[in-house]
N, C-alpha and C positions, 0 to 999 in steps of 0.2 A: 042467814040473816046477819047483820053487821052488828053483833051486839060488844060494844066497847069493850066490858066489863072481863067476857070470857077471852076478847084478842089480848087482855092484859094477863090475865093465866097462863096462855100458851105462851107469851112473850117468856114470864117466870119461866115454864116447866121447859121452856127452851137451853135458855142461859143455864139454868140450874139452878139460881142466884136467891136468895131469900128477902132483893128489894120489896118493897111496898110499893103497893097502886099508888101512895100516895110520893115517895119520890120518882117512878117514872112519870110520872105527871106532870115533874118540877122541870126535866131534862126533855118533855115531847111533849110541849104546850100546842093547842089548838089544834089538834088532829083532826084534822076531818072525816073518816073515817074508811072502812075498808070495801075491796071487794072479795065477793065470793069465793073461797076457794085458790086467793091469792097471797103465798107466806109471807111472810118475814122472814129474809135469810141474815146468815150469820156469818163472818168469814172464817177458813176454818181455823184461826189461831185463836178467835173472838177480840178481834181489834175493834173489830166494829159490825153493826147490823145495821141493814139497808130496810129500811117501812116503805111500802108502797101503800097510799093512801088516796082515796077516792070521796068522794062526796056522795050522797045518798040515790041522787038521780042522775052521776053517774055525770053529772057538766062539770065538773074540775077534778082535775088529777093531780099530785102532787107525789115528791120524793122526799124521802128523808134519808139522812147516811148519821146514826148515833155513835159517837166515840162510845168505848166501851173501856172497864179495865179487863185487862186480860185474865186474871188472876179471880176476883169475883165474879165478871159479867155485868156488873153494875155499871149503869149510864153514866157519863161525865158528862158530855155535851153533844152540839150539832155540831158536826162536821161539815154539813154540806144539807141545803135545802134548794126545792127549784119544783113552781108553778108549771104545770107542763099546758103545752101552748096548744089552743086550738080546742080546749075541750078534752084532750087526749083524756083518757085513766087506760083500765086496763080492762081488758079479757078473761071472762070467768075461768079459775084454774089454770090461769097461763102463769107459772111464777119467775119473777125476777130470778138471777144466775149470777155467782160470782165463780173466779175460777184465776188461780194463783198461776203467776206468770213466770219463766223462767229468771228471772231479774229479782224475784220477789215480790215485785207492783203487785196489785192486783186490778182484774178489770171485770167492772156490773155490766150487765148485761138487762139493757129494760125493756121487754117486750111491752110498747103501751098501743091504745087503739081506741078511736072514737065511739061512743056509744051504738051510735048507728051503724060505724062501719064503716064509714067512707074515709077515715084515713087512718095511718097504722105507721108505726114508725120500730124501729130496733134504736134504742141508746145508747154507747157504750162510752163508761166512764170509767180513763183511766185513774186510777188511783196508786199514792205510794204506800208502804208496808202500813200504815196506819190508818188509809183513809181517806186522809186527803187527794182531792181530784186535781190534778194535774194536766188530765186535755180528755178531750172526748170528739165522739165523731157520731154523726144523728145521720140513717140510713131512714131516708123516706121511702114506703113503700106503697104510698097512697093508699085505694079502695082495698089493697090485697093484703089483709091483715091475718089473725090468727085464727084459728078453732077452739071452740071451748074445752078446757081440761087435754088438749094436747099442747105439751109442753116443748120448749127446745132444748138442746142438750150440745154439751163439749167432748169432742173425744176424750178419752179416760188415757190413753195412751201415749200419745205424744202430746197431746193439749195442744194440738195448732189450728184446727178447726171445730165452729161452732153451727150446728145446723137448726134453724126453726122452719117446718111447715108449716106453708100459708095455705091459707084459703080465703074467699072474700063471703061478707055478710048472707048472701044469696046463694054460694058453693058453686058460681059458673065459672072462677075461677082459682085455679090452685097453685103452690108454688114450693118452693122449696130454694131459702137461702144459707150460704155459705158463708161464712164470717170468717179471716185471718183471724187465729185472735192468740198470736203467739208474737211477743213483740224482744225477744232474745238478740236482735240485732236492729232492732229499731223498727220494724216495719209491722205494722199489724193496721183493721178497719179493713183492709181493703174488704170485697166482695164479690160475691156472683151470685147470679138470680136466673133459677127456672121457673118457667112461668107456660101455664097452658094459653098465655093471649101474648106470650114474646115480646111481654112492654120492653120498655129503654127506660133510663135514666138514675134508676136507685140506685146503679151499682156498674162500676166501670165494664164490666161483660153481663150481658143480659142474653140468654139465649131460651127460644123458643120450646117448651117442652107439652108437645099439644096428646100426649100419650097418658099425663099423670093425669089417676084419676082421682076421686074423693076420699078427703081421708077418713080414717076410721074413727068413730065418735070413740072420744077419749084417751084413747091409745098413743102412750107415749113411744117413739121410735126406740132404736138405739144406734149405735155406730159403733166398728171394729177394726185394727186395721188387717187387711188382706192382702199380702204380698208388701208389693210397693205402693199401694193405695189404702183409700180409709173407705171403706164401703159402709152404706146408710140403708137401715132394715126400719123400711119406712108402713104400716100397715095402714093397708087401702079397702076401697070399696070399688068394687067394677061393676059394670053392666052384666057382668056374668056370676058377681055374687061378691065376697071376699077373696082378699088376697094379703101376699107381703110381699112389697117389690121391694129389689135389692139394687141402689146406688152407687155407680163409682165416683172416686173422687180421686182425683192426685193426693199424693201423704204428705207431702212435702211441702207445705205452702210458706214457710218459713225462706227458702233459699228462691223463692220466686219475686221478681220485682215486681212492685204495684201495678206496673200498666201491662202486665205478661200473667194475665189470668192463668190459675188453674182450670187442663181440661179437662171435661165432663168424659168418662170415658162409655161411650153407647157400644150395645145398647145394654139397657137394665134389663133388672133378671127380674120375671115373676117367677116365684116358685111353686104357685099353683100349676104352672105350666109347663117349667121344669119337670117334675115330677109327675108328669102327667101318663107319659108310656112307660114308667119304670116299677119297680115291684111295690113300690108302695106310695100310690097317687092321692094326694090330698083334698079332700073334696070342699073344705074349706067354708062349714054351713055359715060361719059368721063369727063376730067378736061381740063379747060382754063388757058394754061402756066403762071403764076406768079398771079393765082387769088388763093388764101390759102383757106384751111379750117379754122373757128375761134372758139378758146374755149371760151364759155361764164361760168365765173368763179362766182361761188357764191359771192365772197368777192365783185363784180364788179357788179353785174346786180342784186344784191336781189333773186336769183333764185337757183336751184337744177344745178350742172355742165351739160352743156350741150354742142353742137358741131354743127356749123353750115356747112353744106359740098354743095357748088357751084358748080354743074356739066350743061353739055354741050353735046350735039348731033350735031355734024357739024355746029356749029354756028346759027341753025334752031330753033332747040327745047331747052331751057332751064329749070334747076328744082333746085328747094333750100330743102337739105334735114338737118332734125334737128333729132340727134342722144341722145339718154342718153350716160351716163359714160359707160353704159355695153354695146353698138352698140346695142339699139333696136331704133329703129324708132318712133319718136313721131307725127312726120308730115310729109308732101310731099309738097311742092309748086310747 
């Protein structure tokens, strides 16, 4: 439920800040209010925090970008507001994304999507060290919008690509977009789009991906890179039960010209199927909505990249599986 009162709490126990409901009120007049399970992010220096707001029945969406002091957290002004067109708001649990650029700019990232469904859009506003927007690029992605409570996400590693799974209101079709979003020599926005119906037009490469299947309710991806590539550990739903299919991507999207897409390197790995005639096959009974897979990252754990994947059999049977970078299997719990 959108209650004002507690989004102004977590605003506080975000910042850290000890302002009053009553001065963020003076700096973020006429809110209209939130949706479900979609945050307030913060950039990571606290220059500033991005509000995504919504209206109650979900017919107007709107952005905010609040100037912040770095130093307390406390609101100084707008930086930046803008009616989103068409109705847009947002997607339950889909949350806005900033992500600091080699330049220092930073650029939001705004997963927004019409109530019903029928159109869905990626924002992305560049910003300088402070906040201010400076250019942006709107990647229309029509009917083929987001899933509830799956998220998109930036590589952690070079930061040059941004990947959101789509899906459309009715799940007949699926997708999976790529975003430059490394703009160190000037070039970022471009795109590419897989899609199980092979549209055109979002995105200067569109190609055909009629294999992906549905994704898994809630379930945040991840992405790593692997070799010379950044591969995407995207968890699915198939015809034959669950699964976690694995994504290539060129790593490099930085030294590529705009009209010279990155290739899609086929084919993907399932790893239910990988692992399927070796000593320890994954039977993969299903996923627990909003419980993730987790990448344990060398820099983090002293270890070789690994992947922790939480599956489930009707609430009964429980198993914790630990995958390498390549989906092979190292254990079973």
């Amino acid at each position: 439920m959108k209650y004002f009162l507690s989004v102004l709490v977590s605003i506080s126990i975000i910042m850290a800040v000890t302002a009053t409901t009553t001065a963020l009120t003076i700096f973020i007049p006429d809110l209209l209010g939130f949706e479900d399970d979609v945050d307030i992010v913060v950039s990571p220096n606290r220059e500033f925090m991005v509000v995504p707001e919504e209206s109650e029945d979900g017919s107007r969406g709107r952005v905010k970008i609040i100037d912040l002091d770095p130093a307390t957290g406390e609101p100084l002004g707008i930086l930046f507001e803008e009616d989103l067109i068409d109705s847009l708001g947002y997607e339950n649990g889909v949350d806005p994304i900033i992500k600091q650029m080699e330049t220092g700019d930073y650029l939001i990232m705004l997963p927004v999507e019409k109530e019903n469904g029928a159109r869905a859009m990626v924002i992305l506003l560049l910003t300088d060290h402070l906040g201010t927007v400076i250019d942006r690029v709107d990647i229309d992605l029509g009917d083929l919008g987001f899933r509830e409570d799956v998220d998109g996400l930036w590589d952690a590693y070079e930061g040059s690509i941004a990947f959101f799974p789509l899906e459309s209101e009715n799940q007949s079709v699926r997708g999976v977009l790529a975003i430059d979003v490394s703009n160190g020599d000037g070039d970022w926005g471009s795109c590419r789009l897989l899609s199980t119906d092979g549209r055109v037009g979002p995105c200067d490469s569109c190609e055909a991906a009629p294999w992906l299947p549905n994704l898994a309710d809630g379930m945040d991806p991840v992405s790593y890179e692997a070799g010379d590539r950044l591969r995407l550990a995207l968890p699915v739903i198939t015809p034959a039960g669950s699964d976690l299919f694995l994504l290539d991507f060129e790593s490099d999207m930085v030294v590529i010209p705009p009209d010279v897409p990155p290739e899609f390197l086929d084919p993907h790995i399932s790893v239910k199927d990988l692992n399927a005639a070796g000593p320890r096959p994954l039977a993969f009974p299903g996923y627990e909505c909003d419980v993730d897979i987790v990448l344990l990252d060398p820099g983090q754990c002293g270890m070789d990249r690994h992947i922790l994947i939480p599956v489930e059999d009707s609430g009964d049977i429980g198993d914790l599986y630990k995958i390498d970078q390549d989906g092979f299997a190292l254990w079973v719990f």
